[in-house]
N, CA, C and O atoms as a GROMACS GRO file, in nm:
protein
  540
    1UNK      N    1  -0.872  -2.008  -1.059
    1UNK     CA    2  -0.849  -2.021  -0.916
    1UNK      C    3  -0.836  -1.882  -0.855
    1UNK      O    4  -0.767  -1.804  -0.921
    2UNK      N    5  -0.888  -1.836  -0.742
    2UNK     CA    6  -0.871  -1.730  -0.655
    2UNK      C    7  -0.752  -1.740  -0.583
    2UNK      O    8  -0.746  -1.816  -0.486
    3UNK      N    9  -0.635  -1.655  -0.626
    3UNK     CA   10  -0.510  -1.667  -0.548
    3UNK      C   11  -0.472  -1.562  -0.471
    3UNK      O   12  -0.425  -1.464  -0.529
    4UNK      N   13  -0.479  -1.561  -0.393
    4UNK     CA   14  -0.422  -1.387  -0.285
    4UNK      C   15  -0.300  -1.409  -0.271
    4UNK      O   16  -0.248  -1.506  -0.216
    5UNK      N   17  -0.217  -1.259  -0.352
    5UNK     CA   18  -0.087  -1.295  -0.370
    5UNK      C   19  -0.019  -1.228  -0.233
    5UNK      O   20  -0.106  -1.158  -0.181
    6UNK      N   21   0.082  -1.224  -0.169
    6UNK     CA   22   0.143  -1.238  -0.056
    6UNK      C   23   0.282  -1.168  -0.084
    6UNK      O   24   0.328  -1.182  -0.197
    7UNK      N   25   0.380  -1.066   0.044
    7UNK     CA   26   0.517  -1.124  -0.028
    7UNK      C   27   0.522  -0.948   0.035
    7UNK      O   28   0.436  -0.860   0.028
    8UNK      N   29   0.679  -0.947   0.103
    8UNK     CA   30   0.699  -0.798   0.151
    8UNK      C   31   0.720  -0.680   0.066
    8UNK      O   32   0.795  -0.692  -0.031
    9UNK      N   33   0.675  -0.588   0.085
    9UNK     CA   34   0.649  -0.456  -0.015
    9UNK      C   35   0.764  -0.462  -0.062
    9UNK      O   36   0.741  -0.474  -0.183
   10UNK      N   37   0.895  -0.461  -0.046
   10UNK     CA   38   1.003  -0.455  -0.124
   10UNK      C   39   0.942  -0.546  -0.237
   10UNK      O   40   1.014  -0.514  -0.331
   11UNK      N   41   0.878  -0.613  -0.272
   11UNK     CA   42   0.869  -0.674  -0.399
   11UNK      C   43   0.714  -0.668  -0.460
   11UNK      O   44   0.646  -0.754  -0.515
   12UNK      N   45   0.682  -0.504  -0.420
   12UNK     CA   46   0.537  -0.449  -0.457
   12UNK      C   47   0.506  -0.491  -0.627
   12UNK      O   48   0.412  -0.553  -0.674
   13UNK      N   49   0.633  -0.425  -0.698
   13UNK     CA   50   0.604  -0.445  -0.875
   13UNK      C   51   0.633  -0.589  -0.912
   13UNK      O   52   0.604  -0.605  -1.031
   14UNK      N   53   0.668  -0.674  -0.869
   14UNK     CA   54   0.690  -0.818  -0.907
   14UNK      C   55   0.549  -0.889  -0.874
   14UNK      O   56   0.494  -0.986  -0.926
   15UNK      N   57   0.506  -0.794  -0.754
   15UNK     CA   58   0.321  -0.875  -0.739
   15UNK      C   59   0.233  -0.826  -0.813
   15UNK      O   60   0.127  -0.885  -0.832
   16UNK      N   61   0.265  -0.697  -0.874
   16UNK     CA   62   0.151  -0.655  -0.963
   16UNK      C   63   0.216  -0.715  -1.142
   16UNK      O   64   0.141  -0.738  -1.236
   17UNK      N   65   0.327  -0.724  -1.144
   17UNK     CA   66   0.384  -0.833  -1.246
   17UNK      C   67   0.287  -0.956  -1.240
   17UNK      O   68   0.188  -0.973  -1.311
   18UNK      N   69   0.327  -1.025  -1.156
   18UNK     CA   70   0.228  -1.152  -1.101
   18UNK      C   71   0.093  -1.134  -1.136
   18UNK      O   72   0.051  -1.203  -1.228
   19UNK      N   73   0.018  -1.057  -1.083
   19UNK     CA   74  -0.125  -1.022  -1.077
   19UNK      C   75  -0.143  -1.037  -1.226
   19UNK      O   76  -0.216  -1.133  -1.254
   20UNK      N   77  -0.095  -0.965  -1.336
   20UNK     CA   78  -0.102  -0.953  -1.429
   20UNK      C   79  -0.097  -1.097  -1.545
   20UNK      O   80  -0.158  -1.111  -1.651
   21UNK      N   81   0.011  -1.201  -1.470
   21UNK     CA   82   0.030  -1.320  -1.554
   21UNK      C   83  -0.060  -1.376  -1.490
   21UNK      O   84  -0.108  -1.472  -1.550
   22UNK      N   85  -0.102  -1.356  -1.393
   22UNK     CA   86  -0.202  -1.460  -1.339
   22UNK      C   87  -0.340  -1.459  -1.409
   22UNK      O   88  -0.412  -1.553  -1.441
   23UNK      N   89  -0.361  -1.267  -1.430
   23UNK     CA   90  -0.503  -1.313  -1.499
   23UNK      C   91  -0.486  -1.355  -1.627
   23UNK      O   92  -0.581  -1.417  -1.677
   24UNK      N   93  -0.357  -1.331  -1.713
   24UNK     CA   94  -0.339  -1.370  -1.810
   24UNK      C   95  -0.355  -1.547  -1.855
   24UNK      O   96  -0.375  -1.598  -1.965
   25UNK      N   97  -0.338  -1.610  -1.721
   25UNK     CA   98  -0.337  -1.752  -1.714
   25UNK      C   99  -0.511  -1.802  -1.661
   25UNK      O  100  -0.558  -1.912  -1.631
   26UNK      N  101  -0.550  -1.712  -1.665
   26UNK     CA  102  -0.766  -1.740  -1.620
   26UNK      C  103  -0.764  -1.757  -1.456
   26UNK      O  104  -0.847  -1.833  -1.406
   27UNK      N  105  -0.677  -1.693  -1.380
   27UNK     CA  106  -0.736  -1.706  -1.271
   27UNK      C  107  -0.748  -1.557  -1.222
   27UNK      O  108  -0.717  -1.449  -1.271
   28UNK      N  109  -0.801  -1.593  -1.119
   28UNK     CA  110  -0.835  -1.466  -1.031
   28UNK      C  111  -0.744  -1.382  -0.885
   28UNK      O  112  -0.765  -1.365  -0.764
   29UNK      N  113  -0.675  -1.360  -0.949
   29UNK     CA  114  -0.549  -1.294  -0.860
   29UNK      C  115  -0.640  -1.164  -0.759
   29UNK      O  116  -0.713  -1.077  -0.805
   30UNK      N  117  -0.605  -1.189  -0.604
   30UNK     CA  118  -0.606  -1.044  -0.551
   30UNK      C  119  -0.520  -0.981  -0.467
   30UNK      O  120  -0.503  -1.010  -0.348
   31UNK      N  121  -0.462  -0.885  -0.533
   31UNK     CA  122  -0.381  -0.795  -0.457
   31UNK      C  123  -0.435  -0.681  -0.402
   31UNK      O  124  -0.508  -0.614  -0.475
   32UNK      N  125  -0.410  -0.637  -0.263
   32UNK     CA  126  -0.445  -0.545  -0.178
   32UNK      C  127  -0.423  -0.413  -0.273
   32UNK      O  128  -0.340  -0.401  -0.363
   33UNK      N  129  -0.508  -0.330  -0.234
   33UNK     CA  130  -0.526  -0.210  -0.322
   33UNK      C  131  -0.371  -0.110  -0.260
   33UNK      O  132  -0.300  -0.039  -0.331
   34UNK      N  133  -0.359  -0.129  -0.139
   34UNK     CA  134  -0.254  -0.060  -0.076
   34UNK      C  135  -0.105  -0.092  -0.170
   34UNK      O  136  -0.025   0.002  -0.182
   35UNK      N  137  -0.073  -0.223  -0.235
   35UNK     CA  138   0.035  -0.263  -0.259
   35UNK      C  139   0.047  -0.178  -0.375
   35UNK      O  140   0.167  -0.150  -0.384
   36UNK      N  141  -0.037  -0.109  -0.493
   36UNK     CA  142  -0.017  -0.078  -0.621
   36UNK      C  143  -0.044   0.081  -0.557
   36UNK      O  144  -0.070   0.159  -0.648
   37UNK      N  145  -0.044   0.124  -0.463
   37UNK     CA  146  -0.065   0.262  -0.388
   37UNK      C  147   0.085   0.251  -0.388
   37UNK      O  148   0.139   0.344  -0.449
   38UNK      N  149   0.148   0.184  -0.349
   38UNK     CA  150   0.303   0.208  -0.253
   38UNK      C  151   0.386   0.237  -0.378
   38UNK      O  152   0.458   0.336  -0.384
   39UNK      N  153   0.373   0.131  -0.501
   39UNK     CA  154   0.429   0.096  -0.620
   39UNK      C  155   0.421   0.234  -0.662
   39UNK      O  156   0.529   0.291  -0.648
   40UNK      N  157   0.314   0.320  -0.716
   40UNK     CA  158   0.313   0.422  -0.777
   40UNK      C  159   0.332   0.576  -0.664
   40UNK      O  160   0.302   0.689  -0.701
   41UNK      N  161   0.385   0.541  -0.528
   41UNK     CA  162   0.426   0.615  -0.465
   41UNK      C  163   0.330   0.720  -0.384
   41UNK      O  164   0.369   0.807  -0.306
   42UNK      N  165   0.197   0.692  -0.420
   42UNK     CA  166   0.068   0.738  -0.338
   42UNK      C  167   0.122   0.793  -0.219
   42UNK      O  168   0.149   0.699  -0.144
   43UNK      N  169   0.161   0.945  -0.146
   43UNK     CA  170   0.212   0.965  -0.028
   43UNK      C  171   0.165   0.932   0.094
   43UNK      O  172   0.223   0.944   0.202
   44UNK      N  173  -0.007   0.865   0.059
   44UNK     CA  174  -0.052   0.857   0.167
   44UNK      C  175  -0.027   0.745   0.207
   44UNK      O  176  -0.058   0.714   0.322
   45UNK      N  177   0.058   0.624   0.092
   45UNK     CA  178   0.044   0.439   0.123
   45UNK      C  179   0.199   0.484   0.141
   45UNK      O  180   0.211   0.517   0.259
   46UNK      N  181   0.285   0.495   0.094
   46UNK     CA  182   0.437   0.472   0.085
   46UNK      C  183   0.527   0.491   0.203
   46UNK      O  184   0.626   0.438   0.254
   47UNK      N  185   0.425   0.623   0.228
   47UNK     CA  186   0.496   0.711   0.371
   47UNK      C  187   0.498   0.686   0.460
   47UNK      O  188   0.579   0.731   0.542
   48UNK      N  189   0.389   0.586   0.489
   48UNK     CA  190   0.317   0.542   0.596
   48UNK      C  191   0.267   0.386   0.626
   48UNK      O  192   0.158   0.359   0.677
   49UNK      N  193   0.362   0.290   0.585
   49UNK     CA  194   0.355   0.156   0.600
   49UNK      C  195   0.294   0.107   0.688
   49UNK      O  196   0.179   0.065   0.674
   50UNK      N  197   0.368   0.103   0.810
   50UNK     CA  198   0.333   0.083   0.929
   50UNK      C  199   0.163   0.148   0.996
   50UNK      O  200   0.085   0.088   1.070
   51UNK      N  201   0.156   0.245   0.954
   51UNK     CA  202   0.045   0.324   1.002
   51UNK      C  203  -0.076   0.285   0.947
   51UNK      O  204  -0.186   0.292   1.003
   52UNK      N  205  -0.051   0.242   0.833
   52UNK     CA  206  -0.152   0.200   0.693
   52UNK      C  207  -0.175   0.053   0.752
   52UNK      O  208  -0.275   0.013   0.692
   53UNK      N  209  -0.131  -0.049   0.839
   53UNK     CA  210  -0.142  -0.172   0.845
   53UNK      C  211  -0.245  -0.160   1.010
   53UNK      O  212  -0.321  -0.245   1.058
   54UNK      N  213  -0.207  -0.024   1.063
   54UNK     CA  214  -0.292  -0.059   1.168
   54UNK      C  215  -0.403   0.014   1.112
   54UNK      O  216  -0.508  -0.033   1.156
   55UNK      N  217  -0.427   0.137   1.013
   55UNK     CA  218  -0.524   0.175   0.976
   55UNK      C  219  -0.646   0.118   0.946
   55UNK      O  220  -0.752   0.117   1.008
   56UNK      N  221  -0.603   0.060   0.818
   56UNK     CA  222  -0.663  -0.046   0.740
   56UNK      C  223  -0.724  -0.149   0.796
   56UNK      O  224  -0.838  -0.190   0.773
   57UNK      N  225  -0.616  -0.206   0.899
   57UNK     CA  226  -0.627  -0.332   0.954
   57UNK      C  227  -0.612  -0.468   0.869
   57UNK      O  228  -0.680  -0.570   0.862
   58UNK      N  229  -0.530  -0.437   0.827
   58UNK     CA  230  -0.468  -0.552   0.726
   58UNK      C  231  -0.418  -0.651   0.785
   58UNK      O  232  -0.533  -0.695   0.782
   59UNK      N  233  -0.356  -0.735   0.838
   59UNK     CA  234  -0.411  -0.825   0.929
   59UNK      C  235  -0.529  -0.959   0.882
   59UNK      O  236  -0.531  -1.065   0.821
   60UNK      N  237  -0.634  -0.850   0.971
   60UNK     CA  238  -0.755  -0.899   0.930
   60UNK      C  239  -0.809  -0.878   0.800
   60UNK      O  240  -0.894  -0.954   0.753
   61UNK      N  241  -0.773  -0.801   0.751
   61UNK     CA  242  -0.844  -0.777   0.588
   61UNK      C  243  -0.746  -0.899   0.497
   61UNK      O  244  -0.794  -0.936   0.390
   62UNK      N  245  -0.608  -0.962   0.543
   62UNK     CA  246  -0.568  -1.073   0.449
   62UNK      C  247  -0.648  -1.174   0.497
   62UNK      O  248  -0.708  -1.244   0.415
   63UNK      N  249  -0.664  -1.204   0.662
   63UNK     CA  250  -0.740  -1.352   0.674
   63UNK      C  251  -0.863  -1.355   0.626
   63UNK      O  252  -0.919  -1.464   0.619
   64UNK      N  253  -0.928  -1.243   0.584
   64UNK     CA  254  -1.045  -1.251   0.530
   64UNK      C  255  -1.021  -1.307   0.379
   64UNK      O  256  -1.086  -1.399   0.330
   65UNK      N  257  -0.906  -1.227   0.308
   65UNK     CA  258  -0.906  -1.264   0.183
   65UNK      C  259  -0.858  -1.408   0.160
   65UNK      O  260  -0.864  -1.491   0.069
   66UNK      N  261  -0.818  -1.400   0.261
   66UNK     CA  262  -0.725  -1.611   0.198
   66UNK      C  263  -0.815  -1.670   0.280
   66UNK      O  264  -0.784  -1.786   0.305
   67UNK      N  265  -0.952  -1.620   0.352
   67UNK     CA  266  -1.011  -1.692   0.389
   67UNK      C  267  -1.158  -1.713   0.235
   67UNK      O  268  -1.243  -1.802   0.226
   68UNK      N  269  -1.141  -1.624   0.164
   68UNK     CA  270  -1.255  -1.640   0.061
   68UNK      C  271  -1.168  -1.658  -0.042
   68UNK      O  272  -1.182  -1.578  -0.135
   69UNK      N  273  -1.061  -1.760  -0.057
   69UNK     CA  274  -0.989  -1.804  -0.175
   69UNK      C  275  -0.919  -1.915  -0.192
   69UNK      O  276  -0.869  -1.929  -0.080
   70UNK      N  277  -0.879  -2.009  -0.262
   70UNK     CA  278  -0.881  -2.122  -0.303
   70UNK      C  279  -0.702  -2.122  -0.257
   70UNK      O  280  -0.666  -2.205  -0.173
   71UNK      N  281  -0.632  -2.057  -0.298
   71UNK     CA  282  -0.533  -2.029  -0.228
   71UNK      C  283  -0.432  -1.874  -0.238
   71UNK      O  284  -0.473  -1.759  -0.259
   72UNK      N  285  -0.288  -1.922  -0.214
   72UNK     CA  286  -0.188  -1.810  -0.148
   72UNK      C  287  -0.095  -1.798  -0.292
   72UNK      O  288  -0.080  -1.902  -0.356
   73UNK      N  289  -0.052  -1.708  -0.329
   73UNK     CA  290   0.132  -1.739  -0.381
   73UNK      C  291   0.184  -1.594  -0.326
   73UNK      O  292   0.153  -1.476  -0.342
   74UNK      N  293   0.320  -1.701  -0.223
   74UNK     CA  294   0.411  -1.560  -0.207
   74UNK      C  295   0.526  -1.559  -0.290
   74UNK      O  296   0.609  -1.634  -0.341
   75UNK      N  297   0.490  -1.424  -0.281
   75UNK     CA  298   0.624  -1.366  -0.379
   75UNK      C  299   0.768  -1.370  -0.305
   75UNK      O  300   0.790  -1.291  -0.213
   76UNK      N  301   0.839  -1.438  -0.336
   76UNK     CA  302   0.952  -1.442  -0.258
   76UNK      C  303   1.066  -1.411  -0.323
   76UNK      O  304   1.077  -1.509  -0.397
   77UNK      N  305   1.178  -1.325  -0.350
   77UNK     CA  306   1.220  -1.312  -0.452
   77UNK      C  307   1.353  -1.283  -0.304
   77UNK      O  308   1.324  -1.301  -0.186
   78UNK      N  309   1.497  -1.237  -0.354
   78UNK     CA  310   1.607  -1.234  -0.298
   78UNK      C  311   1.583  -1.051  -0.186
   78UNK      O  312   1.531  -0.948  -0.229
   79UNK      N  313   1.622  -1.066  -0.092
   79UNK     CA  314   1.604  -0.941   0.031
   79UNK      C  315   1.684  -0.967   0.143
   79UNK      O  316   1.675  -1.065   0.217
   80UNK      N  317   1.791  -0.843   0.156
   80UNK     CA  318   1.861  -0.844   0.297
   80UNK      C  319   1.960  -0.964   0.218
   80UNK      O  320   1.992  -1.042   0.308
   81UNK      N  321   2.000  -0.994   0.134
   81UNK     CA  322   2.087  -1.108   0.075
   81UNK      C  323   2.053  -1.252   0.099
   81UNK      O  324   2.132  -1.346   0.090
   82UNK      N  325   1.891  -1.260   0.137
   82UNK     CA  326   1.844  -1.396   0.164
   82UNK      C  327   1.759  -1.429   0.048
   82UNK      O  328   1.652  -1.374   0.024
   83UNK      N  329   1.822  -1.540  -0.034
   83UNK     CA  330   1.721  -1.598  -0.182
   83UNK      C  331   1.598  -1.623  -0.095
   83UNK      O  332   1.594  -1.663   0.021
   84UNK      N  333   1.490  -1.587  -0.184
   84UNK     CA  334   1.383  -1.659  -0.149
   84UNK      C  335   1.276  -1.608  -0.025
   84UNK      O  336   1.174  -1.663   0.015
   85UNK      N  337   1.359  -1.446   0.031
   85UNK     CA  338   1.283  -1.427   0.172
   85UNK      C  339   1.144  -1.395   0.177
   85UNK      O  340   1.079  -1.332   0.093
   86UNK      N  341   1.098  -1.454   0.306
   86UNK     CA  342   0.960  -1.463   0.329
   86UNK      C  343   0.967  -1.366   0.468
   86UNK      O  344   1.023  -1.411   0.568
   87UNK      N  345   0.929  -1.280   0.469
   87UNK     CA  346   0.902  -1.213   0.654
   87UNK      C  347   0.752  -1.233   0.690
   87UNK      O  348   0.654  -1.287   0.639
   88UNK      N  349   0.772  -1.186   0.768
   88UNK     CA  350   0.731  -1.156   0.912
   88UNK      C  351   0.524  -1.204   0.861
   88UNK      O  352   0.463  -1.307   0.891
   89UNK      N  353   0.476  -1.088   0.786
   89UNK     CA  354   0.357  -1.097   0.733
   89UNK      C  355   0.324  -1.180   0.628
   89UNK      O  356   0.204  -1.196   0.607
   90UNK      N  357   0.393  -1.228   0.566
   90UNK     CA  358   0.390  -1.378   0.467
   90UNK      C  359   0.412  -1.477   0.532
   90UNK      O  360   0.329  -1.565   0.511
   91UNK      N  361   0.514  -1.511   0.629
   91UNK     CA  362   0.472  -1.639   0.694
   91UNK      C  363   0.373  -1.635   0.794
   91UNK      O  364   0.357  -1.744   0.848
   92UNK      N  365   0.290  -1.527   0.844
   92UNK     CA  366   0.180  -1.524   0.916
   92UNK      C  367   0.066  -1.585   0.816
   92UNK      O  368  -0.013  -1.671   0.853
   93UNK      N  369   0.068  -1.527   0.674
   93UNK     CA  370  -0.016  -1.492   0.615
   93UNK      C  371  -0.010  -1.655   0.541
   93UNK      O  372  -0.108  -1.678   0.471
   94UNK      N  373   0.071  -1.745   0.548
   94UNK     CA  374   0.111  -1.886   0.502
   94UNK      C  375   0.026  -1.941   0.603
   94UNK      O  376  -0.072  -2.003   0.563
   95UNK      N  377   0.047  -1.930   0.724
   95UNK     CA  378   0.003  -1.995   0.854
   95UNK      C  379  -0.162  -1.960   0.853
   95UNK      O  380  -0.225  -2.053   0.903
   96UNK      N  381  -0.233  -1.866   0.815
   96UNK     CA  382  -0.354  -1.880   0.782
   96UNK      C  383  -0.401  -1.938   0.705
   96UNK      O  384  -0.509  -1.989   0.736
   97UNK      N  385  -0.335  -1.966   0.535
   97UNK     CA  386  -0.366  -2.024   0.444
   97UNK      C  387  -0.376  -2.191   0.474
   97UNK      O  388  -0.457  -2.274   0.434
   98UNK      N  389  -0.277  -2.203   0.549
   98UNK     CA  390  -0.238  -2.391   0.642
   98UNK      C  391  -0.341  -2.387   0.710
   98UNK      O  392  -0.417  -2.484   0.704
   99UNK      N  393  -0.360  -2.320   0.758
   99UNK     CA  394  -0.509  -2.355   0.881
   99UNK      C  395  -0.644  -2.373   0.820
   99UNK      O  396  -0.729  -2.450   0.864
  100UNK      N  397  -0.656  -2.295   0.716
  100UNK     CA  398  -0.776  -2.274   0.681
  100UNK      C  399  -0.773  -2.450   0.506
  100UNK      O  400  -0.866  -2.511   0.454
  101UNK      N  401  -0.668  -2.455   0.490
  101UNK     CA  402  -0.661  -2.573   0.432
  101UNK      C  403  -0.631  -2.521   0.273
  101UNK      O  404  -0.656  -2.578   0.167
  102UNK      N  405  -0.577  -2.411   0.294
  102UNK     CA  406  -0.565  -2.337   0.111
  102UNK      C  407  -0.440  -2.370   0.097
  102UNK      O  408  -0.358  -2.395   0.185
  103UNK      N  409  -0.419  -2.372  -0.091
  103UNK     CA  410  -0.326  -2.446  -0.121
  103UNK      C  411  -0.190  -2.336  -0.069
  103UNK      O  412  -0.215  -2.217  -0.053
  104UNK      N  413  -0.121  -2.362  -0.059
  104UNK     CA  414   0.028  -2.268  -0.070
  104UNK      C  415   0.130  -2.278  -0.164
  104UNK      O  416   0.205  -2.375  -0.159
  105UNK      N  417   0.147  -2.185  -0.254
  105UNK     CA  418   0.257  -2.166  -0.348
  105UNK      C  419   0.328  -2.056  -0.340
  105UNK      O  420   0.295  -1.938  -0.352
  106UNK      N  421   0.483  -2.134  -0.307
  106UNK     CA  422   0.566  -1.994  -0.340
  106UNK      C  423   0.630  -1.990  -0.468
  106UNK      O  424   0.652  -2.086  -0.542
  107UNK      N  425   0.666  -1.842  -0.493
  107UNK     CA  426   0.724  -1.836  -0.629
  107UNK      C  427   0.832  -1.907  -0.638
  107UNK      O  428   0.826  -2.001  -0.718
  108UNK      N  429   0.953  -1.890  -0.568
  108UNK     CA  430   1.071  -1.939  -0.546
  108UNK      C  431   1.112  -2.032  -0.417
  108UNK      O  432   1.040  -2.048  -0.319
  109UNK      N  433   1.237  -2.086  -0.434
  109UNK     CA  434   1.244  -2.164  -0.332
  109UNK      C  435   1.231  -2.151  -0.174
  109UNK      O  436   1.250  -2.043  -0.117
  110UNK      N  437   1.205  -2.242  -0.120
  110UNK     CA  438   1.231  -2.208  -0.009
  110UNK      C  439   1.362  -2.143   0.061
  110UNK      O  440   1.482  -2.164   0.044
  111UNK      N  441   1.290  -2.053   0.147
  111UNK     CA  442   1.432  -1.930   0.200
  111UNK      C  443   1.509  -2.050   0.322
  111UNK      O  444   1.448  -2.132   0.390
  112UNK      N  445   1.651  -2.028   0.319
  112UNK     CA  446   1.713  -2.063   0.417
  112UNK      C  447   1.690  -1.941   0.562
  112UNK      O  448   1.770  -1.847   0.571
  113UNK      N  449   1.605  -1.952   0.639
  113UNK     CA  450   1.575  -1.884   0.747
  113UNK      C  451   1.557  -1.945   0.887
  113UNK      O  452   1.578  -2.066   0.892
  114UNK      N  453   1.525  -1.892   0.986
  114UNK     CA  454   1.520  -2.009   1.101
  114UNK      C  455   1.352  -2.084   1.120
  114UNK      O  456   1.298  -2.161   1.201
  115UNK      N  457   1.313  -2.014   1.001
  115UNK     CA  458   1.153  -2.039   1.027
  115UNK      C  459   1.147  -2.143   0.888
  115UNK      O  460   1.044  -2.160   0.825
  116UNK      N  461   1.260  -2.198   0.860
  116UNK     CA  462   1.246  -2.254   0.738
  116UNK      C  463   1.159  -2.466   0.785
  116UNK      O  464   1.130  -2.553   0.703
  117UNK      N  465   1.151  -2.470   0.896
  117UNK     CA  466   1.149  -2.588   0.918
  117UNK      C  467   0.977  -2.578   0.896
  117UNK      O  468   0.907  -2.663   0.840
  118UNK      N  469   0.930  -2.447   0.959
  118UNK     CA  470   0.783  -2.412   0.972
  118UNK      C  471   0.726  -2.411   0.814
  118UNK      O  472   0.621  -2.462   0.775
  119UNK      N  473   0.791  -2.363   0.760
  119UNK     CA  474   0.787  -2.334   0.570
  119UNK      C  475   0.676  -2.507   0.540
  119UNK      O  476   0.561  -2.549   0.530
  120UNK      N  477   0.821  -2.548   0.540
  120UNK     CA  478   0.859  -2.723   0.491
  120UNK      C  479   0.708  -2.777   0.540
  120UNK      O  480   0.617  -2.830   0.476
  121UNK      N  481   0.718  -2.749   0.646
  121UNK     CA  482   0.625  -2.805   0.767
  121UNK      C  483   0.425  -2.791   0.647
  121UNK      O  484   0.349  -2.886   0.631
  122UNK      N  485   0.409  -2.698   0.611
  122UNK     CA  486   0.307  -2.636   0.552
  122UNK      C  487   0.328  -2.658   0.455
  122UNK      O  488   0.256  -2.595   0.378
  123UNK      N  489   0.428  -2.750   0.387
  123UNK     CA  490   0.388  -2.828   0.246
  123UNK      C  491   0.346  -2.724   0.175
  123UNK      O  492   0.225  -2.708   0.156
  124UNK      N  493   0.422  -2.651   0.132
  124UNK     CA  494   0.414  -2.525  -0.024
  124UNK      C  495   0.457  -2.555  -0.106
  124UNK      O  496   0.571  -2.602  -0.112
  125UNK      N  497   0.377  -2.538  -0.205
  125UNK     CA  498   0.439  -2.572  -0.388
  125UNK      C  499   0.519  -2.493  -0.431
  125UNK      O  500   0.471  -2.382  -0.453
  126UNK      N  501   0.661  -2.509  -0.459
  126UNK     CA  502   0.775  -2.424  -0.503
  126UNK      C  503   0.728  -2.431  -0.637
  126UNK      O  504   0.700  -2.533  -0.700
  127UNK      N  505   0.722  -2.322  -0.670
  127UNK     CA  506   0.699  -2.293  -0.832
  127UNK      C  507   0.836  -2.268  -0.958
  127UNK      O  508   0.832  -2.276  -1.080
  128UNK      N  509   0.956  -2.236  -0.860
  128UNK     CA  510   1.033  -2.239  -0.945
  128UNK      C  511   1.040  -2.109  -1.061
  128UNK      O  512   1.117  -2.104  -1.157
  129UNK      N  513   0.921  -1.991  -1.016
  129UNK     CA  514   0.939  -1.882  -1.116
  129UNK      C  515   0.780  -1.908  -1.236
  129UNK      O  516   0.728  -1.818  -1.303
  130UNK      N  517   0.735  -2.060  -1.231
  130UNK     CA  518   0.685  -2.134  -1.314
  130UNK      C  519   0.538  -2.112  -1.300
  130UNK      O  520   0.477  -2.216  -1.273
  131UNK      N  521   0.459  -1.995  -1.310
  131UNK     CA  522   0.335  -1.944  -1.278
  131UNK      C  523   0.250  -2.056  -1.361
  131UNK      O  524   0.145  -2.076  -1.301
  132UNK      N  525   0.259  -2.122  -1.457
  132UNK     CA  526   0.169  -2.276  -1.487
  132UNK      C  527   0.159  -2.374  -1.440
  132UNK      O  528   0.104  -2.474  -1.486
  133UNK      N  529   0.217  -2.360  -1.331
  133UNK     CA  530   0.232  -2.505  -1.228
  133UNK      C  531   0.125  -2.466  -1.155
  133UNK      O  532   0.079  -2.567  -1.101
  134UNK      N  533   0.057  -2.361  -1.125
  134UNK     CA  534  -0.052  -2.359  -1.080
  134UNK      C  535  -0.160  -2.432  -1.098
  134UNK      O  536  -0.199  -2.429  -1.215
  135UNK      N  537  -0.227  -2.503  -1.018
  135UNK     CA  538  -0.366  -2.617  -1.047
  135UNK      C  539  -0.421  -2.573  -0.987
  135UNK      O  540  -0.536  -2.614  -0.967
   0.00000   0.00000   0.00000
């Protein structure tokens, strides 16, 4: 399966973790080249987050990718003391995957947030940590 993995840079090495069990499991994981730039501290990706998203145009370079893939998994792991957080560009990046009809899996549970009704709403497969629950 083609999965475009998702999930705020605070949890850059847990997606290239991911990336890694995923191909280990026969699918086809893609992570943005920028995310394993930030990880290994590249001055030109790390320094420059913000700048790099209007550069790039990332944005549009994810709806393209979850638009040529079977589906999403965000990485959601604990941030700001919220289990499970999803921001700003993952639940955008959920809301494309819903539209376009791709499956949605998050790693962990759903976050208690105010956007949590919208989550629910888009029917995502909680994985539970459980990268074989993938179909």
């Amino acid at each position: 399966m083609k999965i475009v993995l998702c999930g705020s840079m605070a949890f850059a090495k847990k997606m290239i973790q991911t990336k890694n069990e995923l191909i280990a499991l026969n699918h086809e994981p893609n992570l943005n080249e920028l995310i394993e730039g930030y990880v290994k501290k590249d001055p030109g990706v790390s320094e420059a987050i913000i700048e790099n998203k209007i550069k790039y145009d990332i944005i549009k370079v994810y709806f393209e990718e979850i638009k040529n893939s079977d589906a999403i998994i965000v990485i959601n792991e604990e941030k700001k003391g919220v289990k499970g957080y999803i921001g700003g560009n993952a639940f955008l990046e959920m809301g494309f995957a819903y539209v376009l009809d791709k499956k949605i899996f998050l790693l962990n549970d759903i976050p208690d947030l105010p956007i949590k009704d919208e989550i629910i709403a888009m029917k995502p497969v909680v994985l539970n940590g459980d990268l074989s629950l993938i179909k």
